[in-house]
Every structure is written in structure tokens, then in C-alpha cells.
C-alpha positions as CSV (number, residue, x, y, z in Angstrom):
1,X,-31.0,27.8,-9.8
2,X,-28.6,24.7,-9.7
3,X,-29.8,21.1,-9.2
4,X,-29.5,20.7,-5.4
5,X,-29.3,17.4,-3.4
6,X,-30.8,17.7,0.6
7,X,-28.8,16.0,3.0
8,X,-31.7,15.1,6.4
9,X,-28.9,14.4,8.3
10,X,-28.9,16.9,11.7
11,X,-25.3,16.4,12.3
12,X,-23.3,17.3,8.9
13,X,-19.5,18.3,9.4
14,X,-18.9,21.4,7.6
15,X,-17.5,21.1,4.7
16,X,-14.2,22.7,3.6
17,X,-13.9,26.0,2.5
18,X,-15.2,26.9,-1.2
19,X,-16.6,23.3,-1.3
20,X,-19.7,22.6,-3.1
21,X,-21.0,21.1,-0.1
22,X,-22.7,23.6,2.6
23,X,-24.6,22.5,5.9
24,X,-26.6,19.6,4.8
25,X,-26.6,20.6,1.3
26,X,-25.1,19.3,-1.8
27,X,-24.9,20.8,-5.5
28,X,-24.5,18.3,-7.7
29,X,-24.5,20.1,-10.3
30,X,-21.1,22.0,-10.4
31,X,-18.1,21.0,-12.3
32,X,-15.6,21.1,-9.7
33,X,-15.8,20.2,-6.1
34,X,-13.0,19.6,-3.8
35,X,-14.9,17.6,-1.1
36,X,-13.4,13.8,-1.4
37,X,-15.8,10.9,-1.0
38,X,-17.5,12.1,2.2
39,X,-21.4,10.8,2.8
40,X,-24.1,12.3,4.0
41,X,-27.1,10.4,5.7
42,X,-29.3,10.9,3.0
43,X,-29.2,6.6,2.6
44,X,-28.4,4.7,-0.4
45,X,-29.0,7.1,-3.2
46,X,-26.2,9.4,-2.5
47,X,-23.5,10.3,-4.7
48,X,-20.6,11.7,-3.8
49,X,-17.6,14.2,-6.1
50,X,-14.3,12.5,-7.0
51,X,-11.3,13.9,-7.1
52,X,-11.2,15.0,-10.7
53,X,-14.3,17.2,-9.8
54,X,-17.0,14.9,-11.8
55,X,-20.0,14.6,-10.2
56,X,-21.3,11.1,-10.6
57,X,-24.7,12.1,-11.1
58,X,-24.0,14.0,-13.8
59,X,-22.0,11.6,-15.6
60,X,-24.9,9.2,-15.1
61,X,-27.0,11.5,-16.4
62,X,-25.4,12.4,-19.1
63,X,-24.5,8.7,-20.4
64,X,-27.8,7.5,-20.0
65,X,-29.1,10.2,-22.3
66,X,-26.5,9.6,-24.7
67,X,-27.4,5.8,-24.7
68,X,-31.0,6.1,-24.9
69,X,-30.8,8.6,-28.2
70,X,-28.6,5.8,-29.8
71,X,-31.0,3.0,-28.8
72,X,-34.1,5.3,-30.3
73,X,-32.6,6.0,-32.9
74,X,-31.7,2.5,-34.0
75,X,-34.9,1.0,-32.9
76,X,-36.5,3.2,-35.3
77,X,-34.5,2.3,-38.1
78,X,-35.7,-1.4,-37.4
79,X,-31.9,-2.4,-36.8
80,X,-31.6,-6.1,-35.0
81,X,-31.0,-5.7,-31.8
82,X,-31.1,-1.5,-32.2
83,X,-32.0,-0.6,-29.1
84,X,-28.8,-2.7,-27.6
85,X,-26.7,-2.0,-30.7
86,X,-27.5,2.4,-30.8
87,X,-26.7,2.2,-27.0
88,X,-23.7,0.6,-27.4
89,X,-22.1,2.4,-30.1
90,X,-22.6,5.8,-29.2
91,X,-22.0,5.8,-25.5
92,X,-19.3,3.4,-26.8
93,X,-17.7,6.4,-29.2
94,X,-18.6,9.2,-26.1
95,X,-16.2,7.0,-23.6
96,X,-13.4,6.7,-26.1
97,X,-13.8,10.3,-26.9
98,X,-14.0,11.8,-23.5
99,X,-14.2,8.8,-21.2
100,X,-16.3,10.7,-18.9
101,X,-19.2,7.9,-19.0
102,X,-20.4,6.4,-16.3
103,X,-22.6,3.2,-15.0
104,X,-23.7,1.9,-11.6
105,X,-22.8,-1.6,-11.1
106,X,-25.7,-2.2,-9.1
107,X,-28.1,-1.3,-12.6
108,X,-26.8,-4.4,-14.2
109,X,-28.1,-6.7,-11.9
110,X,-31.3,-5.2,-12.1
111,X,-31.2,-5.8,-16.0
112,X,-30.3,-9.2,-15.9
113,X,-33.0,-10.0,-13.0
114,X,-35.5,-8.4,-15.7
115,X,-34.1,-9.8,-19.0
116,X,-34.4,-13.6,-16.7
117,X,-38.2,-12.4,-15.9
118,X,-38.9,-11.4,-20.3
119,X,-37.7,-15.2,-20.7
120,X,-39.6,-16.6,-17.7
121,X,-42.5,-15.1,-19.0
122,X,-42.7,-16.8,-22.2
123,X,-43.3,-20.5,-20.2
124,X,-46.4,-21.4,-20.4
125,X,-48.6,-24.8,-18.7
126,X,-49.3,-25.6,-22.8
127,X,-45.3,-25.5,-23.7
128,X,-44.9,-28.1,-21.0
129,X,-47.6,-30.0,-22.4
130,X,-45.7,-29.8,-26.0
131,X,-42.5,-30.8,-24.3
132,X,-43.5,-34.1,-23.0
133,X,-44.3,-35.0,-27.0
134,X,-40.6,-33.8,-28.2
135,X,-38.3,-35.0,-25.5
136,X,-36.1,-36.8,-27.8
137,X,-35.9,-34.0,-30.3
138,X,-35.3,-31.2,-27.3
139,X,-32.2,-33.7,-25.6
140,X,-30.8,-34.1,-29.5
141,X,-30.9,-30.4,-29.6
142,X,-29.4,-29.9,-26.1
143,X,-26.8,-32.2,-26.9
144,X,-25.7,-30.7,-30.5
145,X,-25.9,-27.2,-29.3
146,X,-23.1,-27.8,-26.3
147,X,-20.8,-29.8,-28.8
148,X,-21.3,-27.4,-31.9
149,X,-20.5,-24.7,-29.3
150,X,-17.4,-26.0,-27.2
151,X,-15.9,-27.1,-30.5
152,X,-16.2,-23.8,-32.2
153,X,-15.2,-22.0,-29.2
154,X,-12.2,-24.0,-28.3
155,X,-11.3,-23.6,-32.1
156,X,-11.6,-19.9,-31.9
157,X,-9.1,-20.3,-29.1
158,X,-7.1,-22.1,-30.4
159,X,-6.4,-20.0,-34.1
160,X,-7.2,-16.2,-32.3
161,X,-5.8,-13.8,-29.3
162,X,-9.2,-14.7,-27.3
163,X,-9.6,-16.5,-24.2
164,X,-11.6,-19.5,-23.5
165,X,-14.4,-18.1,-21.6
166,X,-14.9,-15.1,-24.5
167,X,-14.3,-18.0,-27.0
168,X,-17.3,-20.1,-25.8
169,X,-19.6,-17.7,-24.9
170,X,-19.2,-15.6,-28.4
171,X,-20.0,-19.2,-30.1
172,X,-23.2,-20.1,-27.8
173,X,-26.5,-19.6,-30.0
174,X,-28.0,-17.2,-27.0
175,X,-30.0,-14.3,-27.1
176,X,-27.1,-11.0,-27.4
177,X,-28.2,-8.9,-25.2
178,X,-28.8,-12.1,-22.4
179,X,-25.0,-12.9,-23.5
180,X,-23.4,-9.0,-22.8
181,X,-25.2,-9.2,-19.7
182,X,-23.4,-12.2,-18.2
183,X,-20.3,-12.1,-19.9
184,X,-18.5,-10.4,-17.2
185,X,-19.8,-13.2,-14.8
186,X,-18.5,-15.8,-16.5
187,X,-14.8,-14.3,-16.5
188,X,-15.4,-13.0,-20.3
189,X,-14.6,-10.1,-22.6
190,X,-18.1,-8.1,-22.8
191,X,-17.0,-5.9,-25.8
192,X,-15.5,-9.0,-27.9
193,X,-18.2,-11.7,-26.9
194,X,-20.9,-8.6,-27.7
195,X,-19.6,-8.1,-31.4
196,X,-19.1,-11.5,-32.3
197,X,-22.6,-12.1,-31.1
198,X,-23.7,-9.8,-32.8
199,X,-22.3,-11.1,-36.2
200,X,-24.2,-14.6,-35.4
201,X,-27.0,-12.7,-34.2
202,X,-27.4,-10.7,-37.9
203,X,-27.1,-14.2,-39.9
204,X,-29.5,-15.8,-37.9
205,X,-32.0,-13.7,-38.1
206,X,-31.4,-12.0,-41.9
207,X,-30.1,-14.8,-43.4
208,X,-30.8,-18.5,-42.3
209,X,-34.6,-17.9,-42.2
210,X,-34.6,-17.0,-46.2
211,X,-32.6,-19.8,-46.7
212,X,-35.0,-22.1,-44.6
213,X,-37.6,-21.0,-46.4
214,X,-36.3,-21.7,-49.7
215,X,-35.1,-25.2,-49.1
216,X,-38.7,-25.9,-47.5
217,X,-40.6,-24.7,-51.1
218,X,-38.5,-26.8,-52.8
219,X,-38.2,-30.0,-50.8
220,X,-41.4,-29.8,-48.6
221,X,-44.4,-28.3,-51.2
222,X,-47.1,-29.8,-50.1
223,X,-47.1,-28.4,-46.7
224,X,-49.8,-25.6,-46.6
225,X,-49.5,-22.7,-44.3
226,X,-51.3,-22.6,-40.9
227,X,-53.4,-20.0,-38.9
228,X,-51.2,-17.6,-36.6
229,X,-54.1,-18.6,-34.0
230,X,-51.6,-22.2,-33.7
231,X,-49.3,-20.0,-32.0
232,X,-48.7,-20.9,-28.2
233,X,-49.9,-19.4,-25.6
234,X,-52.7,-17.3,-27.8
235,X,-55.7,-17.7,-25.2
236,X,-53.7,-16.2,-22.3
237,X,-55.8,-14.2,-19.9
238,X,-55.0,-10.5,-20.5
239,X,-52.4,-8.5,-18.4
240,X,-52.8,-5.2,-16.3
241,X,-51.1,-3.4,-13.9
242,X,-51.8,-5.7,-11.2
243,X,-50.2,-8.7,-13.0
244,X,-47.2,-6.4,-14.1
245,X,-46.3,-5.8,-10.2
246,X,-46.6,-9.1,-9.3
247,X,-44.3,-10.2,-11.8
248,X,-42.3,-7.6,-10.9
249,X,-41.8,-8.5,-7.0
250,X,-40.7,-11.8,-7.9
251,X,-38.0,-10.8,-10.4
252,X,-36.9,-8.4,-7.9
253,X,-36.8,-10.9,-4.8
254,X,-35.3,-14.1,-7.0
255,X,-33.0,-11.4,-8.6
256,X,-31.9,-10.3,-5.6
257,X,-31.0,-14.1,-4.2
258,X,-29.8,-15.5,-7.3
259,X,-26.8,-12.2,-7.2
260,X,-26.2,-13.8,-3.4
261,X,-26.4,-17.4,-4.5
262,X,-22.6,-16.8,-6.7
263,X,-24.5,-19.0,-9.3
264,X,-22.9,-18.0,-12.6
265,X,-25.8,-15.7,-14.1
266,X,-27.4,-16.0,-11.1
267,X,-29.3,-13.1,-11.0
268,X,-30.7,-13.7,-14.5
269,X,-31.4,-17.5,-14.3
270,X,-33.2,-17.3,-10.9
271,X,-35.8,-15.0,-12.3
272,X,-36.5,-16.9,-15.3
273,X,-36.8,-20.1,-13.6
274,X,-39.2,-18.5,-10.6
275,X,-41.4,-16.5,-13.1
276,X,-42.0,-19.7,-15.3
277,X,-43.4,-21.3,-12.2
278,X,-45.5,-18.2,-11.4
279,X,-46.6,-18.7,-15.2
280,X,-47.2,-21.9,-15.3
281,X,-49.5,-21.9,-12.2
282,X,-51.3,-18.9,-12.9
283,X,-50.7,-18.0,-16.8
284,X,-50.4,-14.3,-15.2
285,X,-47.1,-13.3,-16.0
286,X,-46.0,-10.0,-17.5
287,X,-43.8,-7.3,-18.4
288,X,-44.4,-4.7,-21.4
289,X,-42.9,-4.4,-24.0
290,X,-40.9,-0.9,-23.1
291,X,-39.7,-2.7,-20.0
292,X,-37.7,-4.9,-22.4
293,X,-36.3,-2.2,-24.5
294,X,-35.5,-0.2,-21.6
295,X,-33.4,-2.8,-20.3
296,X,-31.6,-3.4,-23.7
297,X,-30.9,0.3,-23.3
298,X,-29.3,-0.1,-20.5
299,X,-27.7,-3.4,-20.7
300,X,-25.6,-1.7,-24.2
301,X,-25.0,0.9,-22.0
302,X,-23.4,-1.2,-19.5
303,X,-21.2,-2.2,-23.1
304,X,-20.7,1.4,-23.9
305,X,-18.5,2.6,-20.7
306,X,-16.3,-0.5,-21.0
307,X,-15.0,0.0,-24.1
308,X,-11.8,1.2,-24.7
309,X,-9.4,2.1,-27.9
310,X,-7.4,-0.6,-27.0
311,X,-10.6,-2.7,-28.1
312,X,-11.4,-0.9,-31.0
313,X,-7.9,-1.8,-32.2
314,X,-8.4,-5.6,-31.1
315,X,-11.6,-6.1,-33.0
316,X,-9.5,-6.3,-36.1
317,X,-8.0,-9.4,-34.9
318,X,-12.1,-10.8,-34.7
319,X,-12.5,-11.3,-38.3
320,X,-11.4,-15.2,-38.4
321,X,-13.3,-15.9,-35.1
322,X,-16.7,-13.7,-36.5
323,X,-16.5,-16.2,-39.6
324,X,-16.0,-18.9,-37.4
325,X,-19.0,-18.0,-35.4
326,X,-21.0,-17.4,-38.7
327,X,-20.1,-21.2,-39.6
328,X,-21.2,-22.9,-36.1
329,X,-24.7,-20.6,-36.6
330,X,-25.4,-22.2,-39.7
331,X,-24.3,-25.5,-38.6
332,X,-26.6,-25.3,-35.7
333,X,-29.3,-24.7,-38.0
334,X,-28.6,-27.3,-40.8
335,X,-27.3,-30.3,-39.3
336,X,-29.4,-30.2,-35.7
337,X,-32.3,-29.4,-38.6
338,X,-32.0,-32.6,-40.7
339,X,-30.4,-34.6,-37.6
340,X,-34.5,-34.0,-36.1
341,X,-36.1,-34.3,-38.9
342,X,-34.4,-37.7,-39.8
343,X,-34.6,-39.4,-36.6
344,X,-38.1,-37.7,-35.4
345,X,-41.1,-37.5,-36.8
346,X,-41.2,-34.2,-37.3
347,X,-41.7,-32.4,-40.8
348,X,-39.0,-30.5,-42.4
349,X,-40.0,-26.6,-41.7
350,X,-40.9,-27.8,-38.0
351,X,-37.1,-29.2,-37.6
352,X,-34.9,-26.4,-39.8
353,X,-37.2,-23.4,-38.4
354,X,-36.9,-25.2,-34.5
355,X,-33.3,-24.8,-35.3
356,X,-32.6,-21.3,-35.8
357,X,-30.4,-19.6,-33.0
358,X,-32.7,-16.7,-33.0
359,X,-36.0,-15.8,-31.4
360,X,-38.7,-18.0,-30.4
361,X,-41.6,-16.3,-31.3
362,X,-40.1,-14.8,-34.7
363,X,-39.5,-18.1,-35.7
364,X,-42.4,-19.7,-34.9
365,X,-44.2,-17.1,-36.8
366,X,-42.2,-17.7,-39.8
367,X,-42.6,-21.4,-39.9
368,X,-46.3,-21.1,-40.1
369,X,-45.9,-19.2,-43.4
370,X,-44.3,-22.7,-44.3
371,X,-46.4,-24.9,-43.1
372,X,-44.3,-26.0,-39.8
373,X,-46.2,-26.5,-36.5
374,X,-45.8,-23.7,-34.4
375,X,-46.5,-25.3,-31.3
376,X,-43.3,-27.6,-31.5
377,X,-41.2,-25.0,-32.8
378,X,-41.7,-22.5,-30.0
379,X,-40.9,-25.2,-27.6
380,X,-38.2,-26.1,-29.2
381,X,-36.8,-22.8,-29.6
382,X,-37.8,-22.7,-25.6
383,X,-35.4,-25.1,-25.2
384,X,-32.5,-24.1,-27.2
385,X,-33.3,-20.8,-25.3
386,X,-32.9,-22.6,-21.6
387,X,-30.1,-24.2,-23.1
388,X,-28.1,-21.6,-24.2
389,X,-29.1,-19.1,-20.6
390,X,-29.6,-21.4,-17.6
391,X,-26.9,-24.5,-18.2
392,X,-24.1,-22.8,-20.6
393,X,-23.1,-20.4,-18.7
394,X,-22.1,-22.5,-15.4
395,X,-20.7,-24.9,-18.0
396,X,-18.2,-22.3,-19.7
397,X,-17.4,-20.4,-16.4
398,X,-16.1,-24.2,-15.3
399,X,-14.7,-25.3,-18.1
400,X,-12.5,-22.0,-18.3
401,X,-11.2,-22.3,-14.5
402,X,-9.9,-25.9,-15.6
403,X,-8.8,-24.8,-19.2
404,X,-7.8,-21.1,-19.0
405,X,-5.3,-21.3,-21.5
């Protein structure tokens, strides 16, 4: 029996002959359906047959499973990023193929409320407490990361067929997934900024922390390692359900007004900033774990159906800007590194390691093995983080409406 979709409305106009429509029904499920764009009363979550015959539920339906066997697959091969990166590139390979994908816009507002609430959540009272002991470090790295970024960026304009916006963005040192989610917003390419993030993304986290490591056994010895107990935010009260919706409610509702406000990332850097308070005050904020990979899922997914051949064929033209990119991520990391730990009195591992354009709690993990001070790196990260997501984008999207060209 085929997939059926009721219609409650008492008053349904027939629906023409051989249509797949019949009083108050709809099938869904057949290929072909004549019956052009004409709603029923069944409320929001109706979907309706275009004029080639595809019904939009299926295509949905059929993408989403496509993207969610590339990000499992991935994600158990322990790629960087896989459940993004397998999303991307098969439902990126089923559009080009068929290009019968398909993606709600409404779904990537959702994402973005949610990845904003996975930052928000990582703020804690303590990390404020850390901040007010490293303001001059955390303004030094504010202030390196925008240069470093709107020089590489512009340069990348400058020598490659990419616009400003994509230019910037592909150079900021944010999180990937956080920057294919707002690329659009910001007027840039989502495909290009995606892959050179991705090539910055790979270095920082395969490459720069080996290389920080080694420098630090050389030129810092003495340091011993520390307990992972140093780690920020360790005596947290435990989660549940409870906690979960709570969270929930309020990435929903500032989600929901930061897409109204027309703030650039709105409705990602609403929710971060509104659960942090919620954390801060109560030290009660979560999500789990699949809630995040869920949404990198569907934020590659959102990737996936915009890409076209015509990009496949441009991404040739990305080799100069991707080692461009890979030069500003190591430059972040060496010469914010030594510019902290000359002019702070911070140790070596702390400033390299607080450096790093990749995750905060990865690398504060790894600069315990070092001796670093977790604590300070975290934050620091925290605020390379807040950086890169709540100022940069506003920044670039203004920056390209007065220098498009």
C-alpha cells in the first residue's frame, strides 16, 4: 500500500482527472503527478508535486538517506570532520549525477540555531573567571586573527577567480562546519569557502599539533605533563533530559529571533550568546553528542544539493588560494604563538597550543601532554572561537558590500 498523506481539510477541490490527489487525500509516493502546487489544509508540513512529477518528500527522503550513509560512513573511518565531509561528498556526487536532491531551506536555520547552542554550551562561570587573567593575550589574539585573515583573504582575491566575501571567509580560522553554515549569509560561495576550509581544517588539526609538540620537547623540557582533571569545566553538574530541553527551548526561541533580527549569522550567534548566559548562571547547559553530528549531517547536506559541475570544474582554479589558506593557518599558529608568549607571561605549550585554529577541547587536551595549562588554553581557544563566529562574519559581510570587487 503506497505512503499516503491525509488532508483534514472538509472542503478539498477535486483534483483533476488521473491526479494523484483524490478527496482529501494525497499519495506522495507516486512518480508522476500532474496536480501543480495546490495546498491542502493539512498546515505547514505539506508538500506539494512539481511539475516535473517529483514529489518533494521523496526527494527529501531520499537525499537525507544518501547524506547520512556518507556521514556514517566517514565518521567511522575517523575522517576530520567525516560526518560533514561523507555528507557532503556523496549527496554532492548524487546532485551532479541526477540532480534530483533536495533540501528545505527552513532545515538550515535550525542547524545553525543548534551548532550556535554546541558553542554556547562550552561557556562556563570558570572560563570567565580565566578570561579576566588573559585579557591582553585574548585582545592580541583577536587583533592578529582579523589582520592575518583580511590580508590573506584580500590576497586570495586579489591572485584567484574568488570574490571577497568567499575570499575572507575561506581564510577565517573558524570551525568548518560553523563556516558552510553561514556562508550563504554572508553573500559567499558555500562549496568553495567549504573546501578551502577544509584544507585549513586538515593542517590544523593533523599537522600543526605534531609540529607544536615537537618544538615544545625541544625548547620547553622541563615542563612536566598535567592531570586531564585541569581541564575546564570538569566538576559540572551532570545533564539529563530535563536540562537537554531546556537548552533546547532557548536555541529554538533565540534561533528563531536572531533569523528575524537580519544580523549576519544571526540565527547561529544568538543562540551561542543566550545559551552561554543560561550556562553561566546555571552550569546546566546541554546537547548530546549525536545532536551535534546530526547537525553536521545535515549542514553537508545543505553543501551537497548546491553543488554543481560547474564547481567541480572551478575547484581546480583553488589550488593557489588552498596553499594560501594553508600559509595564514600556520601563521596564525606561529607568530600569534611566540607574539603571546613573548609579551605574556605565559609558557611556550600554553601560547603555541592556544594558537591552533582548531578545536578547543582537542587542544587543550593536547597541551596537557606538554605541560601547557589547560585552563588558559581553552579560554583562549574560547576566544579565537567567538572571534572567528560572532564578530567576523558581520565584519566580512560589510567589508564585501564596500569592496565587492
Amino acid at each position: 500500500m503506497p505512503f499516503v498523506w491525509r488532508s483534514f481539510g472538509k472542503n478539498t477541490a477535486p483534483a483533476p482527472d488521473g491526479c494523484c490527489r483524490r478527496s482529501g487525500w494525497r499519495r506522495l509516493w507516486r512518480p508522476f503527478c500532474p496536480w501543480r502546487r495546490r495546498r491542502t489544509s493539512a498546515g505547514l508540513w505539506t508538500f506539494w508535486c512539481r511539475e516535473e512529477g517529483n514529489p518533494l518528500l521523496t526527494r527529501l527522503l531520499i537525499t537525507l538517506l544518501i547524506g547520512a550513509a556518507g556521514a556514517w560512513a566517514l565518521y567511522k573511518l575517523r575522517v576530520p570532520a567525516g560526518a560533514m565531509a561523507g555528507a557532503i561528498l556523496l549527496v554532492g556526487i548524487f546532485q551532479i549525477a541526477t540532480g534530483y536532491g533536495y533540501f528545505p531551506r527552513f532545515v538550515k536555520t535550525c542547524v545553525q540555531a543548534v551548532a550556535g547552542g554546541f558553542v554556547g554550551q562550552r561557556i562556563s562561570r570558570s572560563d570567565l573567571k580565566e578570561l579576566r587573567s588573559i585579557g591582553k593575550p585574548s585582545l592580541q589574539l583577536f587583533g592578529g586573527i582579523v589582520f592575518l585573515t583580511f590580508c590573506t583573504g584580500l590576497l586570495i582575491h586579489h591572485t584567484a577567480p574568488v570574490d571577497t566575501a568567499t575570499a575572507l571567509l575561506s581564510s577565517m580560522p573558524g570551525g568548518m562546519t560553523d563556516v558552510a553554515l553561514i556562508s550563504a549569509d554572508v553573500g559567499a560561495d558555500p562549496a568553495q569557502s567549504t573546501a578551502l576550509q577544509l584544507v585549513r581544517y586538515l593542517i590544523a588539526i593533523l599537522i600543526l599539533p605534531q609540529l607544536d609538540a615537537r618544538i615544545c620537547a625541544r625548547f620547553a623540557p622541563e615542563k612536566q605533563s598535567r592531570d586531564a582533571g585541569d581541564l575546564p569545566g570538569g566538576g559540572r553538574k551532570l545533564r539529563d533530559g530535563k536540562h537537554m530541553a531546556i537548552t533546547l527551548a532557548i536555541v529554538a526561541l533565540a534561533g528563531a529571533l536572531g533569523k528575524l533580527s537580519g544580523f549576519p549569522a544571526g540565527a547561529m550567534v544568538l543562540p551561542m550568546f543566550a545559551v552561554a548566559a543560561y550556562n553561566i548562571r546555571s552550569g546546566e547547559a546541554y546537547l548530546p553528542k549525536g545532536m551535534k553530528l546530526a547537525a553536521q549531517c545535515l549542514a553537508g547536506v545543505n553543501i551537497g544539493v548546491t553543488i554543481t559541475l560547474a564547481d567541480i570544474l572551478h575547484f581546480r582554479e583553488l589550488a593557489l588560494p588552498a596553499v594560501m589558506v594553508a600559509v595564514n593557518c600556520v601563521a596564525v599558529n606561529y607568530v600569534l604563538g611566540f607574539l603571546l608568549y613573548k609579551t605574556n607571561d605565559l609558557d611556550l605549550p600554553t601560547s603555541l597550543f592556544a594558537s591552533v585554529p582548531a578545536g578547543m577541547s582537542d587542544m587543550a587536551l593536547v597541551s596537557l601532554e606538554q605541560g601547557g595549562e589547560a585552563p588558559k588554553v581553552a579560554v583562549l581557544q574560547l576566544v579565537r572561537y567567538l572571534c572567528a563566529m560572532a564578530f567576523m562574519p558581520a565584519m566580512i559581510k560589510l567589508f564585501a558590500g564596500w569592496y565587492p570587487l
